[in-house]
N, C-alpha and C positions, 0 to 999 in steps of 0.2 A: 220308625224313628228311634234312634237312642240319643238317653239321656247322660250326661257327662257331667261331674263335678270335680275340679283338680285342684290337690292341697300339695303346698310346697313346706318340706321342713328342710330346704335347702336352697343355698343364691343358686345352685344349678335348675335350670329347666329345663334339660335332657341330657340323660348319660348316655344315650342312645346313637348310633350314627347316623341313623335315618331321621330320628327327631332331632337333631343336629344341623343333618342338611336340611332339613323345615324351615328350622327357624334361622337357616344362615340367609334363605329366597327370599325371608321377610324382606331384609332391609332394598330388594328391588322396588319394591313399592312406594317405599316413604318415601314423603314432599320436603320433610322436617325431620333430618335425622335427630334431633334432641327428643322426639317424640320416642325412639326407640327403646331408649333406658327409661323413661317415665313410665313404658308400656309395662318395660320387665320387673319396676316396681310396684305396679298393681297386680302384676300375677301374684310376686310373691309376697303380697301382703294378704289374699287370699280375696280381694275384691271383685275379682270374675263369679258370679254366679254360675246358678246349672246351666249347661252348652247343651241346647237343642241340634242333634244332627239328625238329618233329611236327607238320604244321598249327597247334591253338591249343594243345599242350604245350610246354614248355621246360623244360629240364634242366641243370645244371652244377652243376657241381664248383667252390668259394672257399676258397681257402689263408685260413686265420684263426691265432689264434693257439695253436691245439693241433696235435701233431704230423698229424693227419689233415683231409683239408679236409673241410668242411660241406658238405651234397647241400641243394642248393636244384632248390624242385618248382612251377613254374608251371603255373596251368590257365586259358585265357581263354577264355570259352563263345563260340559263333557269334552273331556279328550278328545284328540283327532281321531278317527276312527281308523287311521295306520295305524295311529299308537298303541290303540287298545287291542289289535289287532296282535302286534308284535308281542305286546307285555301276554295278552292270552297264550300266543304262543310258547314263551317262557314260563307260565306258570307254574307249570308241572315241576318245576324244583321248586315251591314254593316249600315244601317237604323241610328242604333243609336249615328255612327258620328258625326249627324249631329246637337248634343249637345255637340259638343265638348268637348267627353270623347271614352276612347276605351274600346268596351265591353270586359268583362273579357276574355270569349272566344275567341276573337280579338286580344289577348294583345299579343301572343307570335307571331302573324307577326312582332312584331314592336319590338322582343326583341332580343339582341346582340347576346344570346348564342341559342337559336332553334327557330330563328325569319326567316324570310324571305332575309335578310342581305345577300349577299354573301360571304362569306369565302373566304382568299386570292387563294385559288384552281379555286375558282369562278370566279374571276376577274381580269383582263386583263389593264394594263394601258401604254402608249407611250407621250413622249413628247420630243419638238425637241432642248430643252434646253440642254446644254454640264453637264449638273448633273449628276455624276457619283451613284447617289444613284437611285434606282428602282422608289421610290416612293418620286419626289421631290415636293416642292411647291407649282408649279403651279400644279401639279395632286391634289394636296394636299388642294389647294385654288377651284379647282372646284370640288371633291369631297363635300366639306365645303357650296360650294353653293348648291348640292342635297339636305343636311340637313334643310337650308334655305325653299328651295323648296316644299319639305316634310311637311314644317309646315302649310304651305295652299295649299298642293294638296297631302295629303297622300296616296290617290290611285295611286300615280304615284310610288309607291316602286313596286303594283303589275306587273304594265307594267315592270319595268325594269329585275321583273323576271320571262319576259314568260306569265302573267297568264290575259289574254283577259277578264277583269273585263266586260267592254260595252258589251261582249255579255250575262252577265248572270243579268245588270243591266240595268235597261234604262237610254239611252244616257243625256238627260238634267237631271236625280234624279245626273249624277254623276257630271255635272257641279254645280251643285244649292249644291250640299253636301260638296264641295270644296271653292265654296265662301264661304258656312254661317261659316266653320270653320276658315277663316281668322278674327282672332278679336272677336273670340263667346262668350271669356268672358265678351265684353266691350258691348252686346248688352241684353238691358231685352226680358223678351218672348215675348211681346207684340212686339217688335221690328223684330222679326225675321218672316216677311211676307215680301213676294218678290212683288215688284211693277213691273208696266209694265218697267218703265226705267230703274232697276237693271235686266229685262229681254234681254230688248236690248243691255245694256252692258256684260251679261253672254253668251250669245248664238249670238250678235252680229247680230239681226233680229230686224226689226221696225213694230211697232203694230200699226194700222191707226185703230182710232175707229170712230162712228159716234154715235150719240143722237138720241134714238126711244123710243119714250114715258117715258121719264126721264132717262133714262137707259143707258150708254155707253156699246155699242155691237161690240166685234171683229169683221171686217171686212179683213184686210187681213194679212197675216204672212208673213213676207219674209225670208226664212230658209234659204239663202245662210253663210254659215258658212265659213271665211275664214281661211284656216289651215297654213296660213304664219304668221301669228300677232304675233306677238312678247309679251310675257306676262311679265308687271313689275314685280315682287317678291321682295317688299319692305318690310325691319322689321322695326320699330320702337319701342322705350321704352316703355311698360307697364305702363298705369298710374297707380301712386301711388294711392291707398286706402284711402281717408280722414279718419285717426282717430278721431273721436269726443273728443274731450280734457276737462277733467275732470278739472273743479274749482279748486283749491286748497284752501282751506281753512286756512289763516294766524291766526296760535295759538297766543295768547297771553303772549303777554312778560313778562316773570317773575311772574305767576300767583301764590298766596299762599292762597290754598284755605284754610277761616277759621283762616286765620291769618292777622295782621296787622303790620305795621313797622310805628315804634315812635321816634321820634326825640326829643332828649333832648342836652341843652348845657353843659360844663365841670363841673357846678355846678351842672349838674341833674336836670336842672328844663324844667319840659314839654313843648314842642314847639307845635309840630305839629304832625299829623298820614296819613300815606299814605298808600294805598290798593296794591300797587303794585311797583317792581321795577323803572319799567317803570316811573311811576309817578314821582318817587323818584328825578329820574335823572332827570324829565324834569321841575320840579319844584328847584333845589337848582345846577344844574351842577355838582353832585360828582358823580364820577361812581360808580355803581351796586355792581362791586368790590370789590373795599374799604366799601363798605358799610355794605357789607356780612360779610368782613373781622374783621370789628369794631363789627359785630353783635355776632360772634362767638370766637371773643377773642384773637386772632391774632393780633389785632389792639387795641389801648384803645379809637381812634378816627376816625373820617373820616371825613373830608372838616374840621376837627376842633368842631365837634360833636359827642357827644355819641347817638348811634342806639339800639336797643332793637327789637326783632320779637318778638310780644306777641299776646293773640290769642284775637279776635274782641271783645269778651262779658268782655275784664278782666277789674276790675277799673285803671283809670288812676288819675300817682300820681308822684310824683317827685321821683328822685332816687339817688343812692350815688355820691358826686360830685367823680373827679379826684382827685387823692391823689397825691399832687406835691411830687417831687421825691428829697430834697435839697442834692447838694453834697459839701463836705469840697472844702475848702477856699484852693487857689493852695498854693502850696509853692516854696517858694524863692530857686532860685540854685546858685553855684559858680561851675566857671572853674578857672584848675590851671594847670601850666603846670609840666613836668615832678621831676624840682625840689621842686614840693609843692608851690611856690609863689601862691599867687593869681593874678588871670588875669581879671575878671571881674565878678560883682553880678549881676541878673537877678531877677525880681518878681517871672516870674511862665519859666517852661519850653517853652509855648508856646513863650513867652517873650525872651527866649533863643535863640528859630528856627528862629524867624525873624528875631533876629541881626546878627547871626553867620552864617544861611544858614544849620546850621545842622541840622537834621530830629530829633524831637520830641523824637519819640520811641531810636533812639540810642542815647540820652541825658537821658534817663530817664532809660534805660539800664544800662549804666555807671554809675549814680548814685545809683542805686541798687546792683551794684559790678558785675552785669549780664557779663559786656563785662567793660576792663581796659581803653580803651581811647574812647571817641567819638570826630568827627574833628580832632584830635591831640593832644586834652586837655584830663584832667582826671576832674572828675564831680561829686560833693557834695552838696545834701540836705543842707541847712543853718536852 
C-alpha cells in the first residue's frame, strides 16, 4: 500500500503529459459536467486528504462541507491481459523516462483513446456524500489528485492497472526513475547524479562511509524501507524562461536624408538651416507641424516664419517676401425701422454688432436684401 498526499501551490494540476492525458479521461465519466470544475476546486484548495493506493483500490478522505469528511472508494479492475501483455512487452524502454519524455512506443499507455486509462466499464467509484449524481466532486477532486500524482510517479497508472512493473524492473531503477522525473526540466545533465543523501531520502536507507586511503568506501546499508510514509505530491509553477531582450534601437526623429530645412522671415531673408525636425522644434519652439505645414503650402507661415525643405548642396539665397493681402475700407451702415425713418448710423458692421447686440452676418445679410429685417430694423449700405 502507498500512501499519497497532494498539495497544490498552483491552478495547474499537472504539467505533466501523462497526467494530463489522466485527467483529460476524467471528464468520460461525468453524469454532471459542472461537477468537473467544483472537483478541480477542492484539489486545489487542499481538501483531498491522504490517498490510500492498493494496486487498482484508492481511498481518501474530502473535507466538504459537513463537519466530517466524505470516504470516497475507487475500484479499477485489471487490464485486458492483451494489454498488459503488449505494454510488458514495451517496457523495456521504460529506461528512457528517465529524461523526461515518453518513448514513442510508450506513448499509447498514457493515451485517453487505447491508453492504459480505464474506461468507465473499468471503473468503480463510491462516495458517502448525499450527491445524487454518480460521479460527484469529491470522486472528482481525487481522481484530479491521481493526475497530480502521475506526474511524478507515472508508473503508478501501471499498478493501478494489474501490471507488476517491480517484477520485470528493478526495485530502486523504479524509485530513482520517478524522482528524477519530478522537475526534469528545471535540471541540466550534469545535474542529474543521485548523491548519497537524495539516496537516503529515495529508498529511505543511511549510507555510513568511512575514509581508506583518500577514498570514501561504503560500509553499511540500512535497507529498511518503510511502506507507511506518506508521500508529499507537491506542484508548483513552472519557472518562466528568461527571454534575452533585445535593445531597441531609438530611430531618429524626423530624419530627411539629403535634405535640409531653411528658415526665412516674411520678407524672405535667410535666417538659419536646420538638419532635422527634431532640431527645428528644439531650437525655435514651433511644432514639426506647422512647419511641414508652411513648408508644403498649406500654411504661408509658421511661429511667423517662412520654411523651405531644400536639398543640402542647393545655394542659399533670399526668397520671395509675403505678399500682404489689403482688403477695402469697411463701410458705413444704417438701421431704419419699418417706416423707413432712420434709427441710427454705424461706421462698419462690426461697429453695428457691438452697439446693437445683433450678429454681424445677419446685418450684413439684410443689407444685401439676403433676409428683410435683422434685430427688427431693416439695414442699408450708406
Amino acid at each position: 500500500m502507498s500512501k499519497y498526499l497532494v498539495r497544490l501551490s498552483t491552478k495547474t494540476i499537472s504539467n505533466e503529459w501523462w497526467g494530463q492525458q489522466w485527467c483529460q479521461n476524467i471528464s468520460r465519466y461525468a453524469d454532471y459536467m459542472n461537477r468537473l470544475e467544483r472537483g478541480r476546486t477542492y484539489i486545489r484548495k487542499g481538501a483531498v486528504q491522504e490517498i490510500e493506493i492498493d494496486g487498482g483500490h484508492i481511498k481518501a478522505n474530502v473535507i466538504g462541507t459537513r463537519p466530517l469528511p466524505y470516504s470516497v472508494d475507487i475500484h479499477i479492475r485489471p487490464a485486458d491481459e492483451d494489454l498488459i501483455n503488449k505494454s510488458i512487452d514495451k517496457i523495456k524502454d521504460i529506461e528512457q523516462l528517465k529524461n523526461g519524455t515518453v518513448p514513442d512506443n510508450c506513448r499509447d499507455f498514457f493515451s485517453v483513446e487505447k491508453g492504459l486509462f480505464p474506461s468507465a466499464k473499468e471503473i468503480d467509484f463510491t462516495c458517502s456524500c448525499p450527491d445524487n449524481a454518480a460521479l460527484c466532486k469529491h470522486i472528482i477532486a481525487v481522481l484530479y489528485s491521481i493526475g497530480s500524482i502521475l506526474d511524478q510517479e507515472p508508473l503508478l497508472l501501471f499498478q493501478l492497472r494489474g501490471i507488476d512493473v517491480e517484477k520485470y524492473l528493478d526495485k530502486r531503477l523504479v524509485s530513482i526513475t520517478n524522482e528524477i522525473l519530478v522537475d526534469i526540466h528545471n535540471h541540466k545533465d550534469e545535474d542529474r547524479v543521485i548523491d548519497d543523501s537524495l539516496i537516503s531520502s529515495l529508498f529511505g536507507i543511511e549510507i555510513e562511509t568511512e575514509i581508506k586511503d583518500g577514498c570514501e568506501v561504503d560500509q553499511k546499508v540500512n535497507t529498511d524501507i518503510k511502506s507507511d510514509d506518506v508521500r508529499i505530491i507537491e506542484l508548483r509553477p513552472k519557472p518562466k524562461k528568461k527571454e534575452r531582450s533585445i535593445p531597441k534601437v531609438k530611430p531618429k526623429k524626423n530624419p530627411i536624408e539629403g535634405y535640409v530645412i531653411r528658415q526665412y522671415d516674411k520678407d524672405g531673408k535667410f535666417l538659419r538651416e536646420y538638419k532635422t525636425f527634431e532640431e527645428v522644434e528644439h531650437a525655435t519652439d514651433i511644432g514639426a507641424f506647422n512647419i511641414k505645414r508652411a513648408i508644403t503650402g498649406i500654411k504661408m507661415t509658421a511661429g511667423g516664419y517662412q520654411w523651405r525643405k531644400e536639398t543640402e548642396n542647393s545655394s542659399i539665397g533670399d526668397i520671395e517676401p509675403i505678399q500682404r493681402v489689403y482688403t477695402r475700407e469697411a463701410r458705413p451702415v444704417a438701421s431704419y425701422n419699418d417706416a423707413g425713418l432712420l434709427v441710427a448710423q454705424y461706421s462698419s458692421i462690426k461697429d453695428a454688432e457691438r452697439n446693437t447686440g445683433v450678429s454681424s452676418k445677419s446685418i450684413r445679410d439684410a443689407a444685401k436684401g439676403v433676409q428683410k429685417h435683422a434685430g427688427g430694423f431693416v439695414w442699408r449700405y450708406l
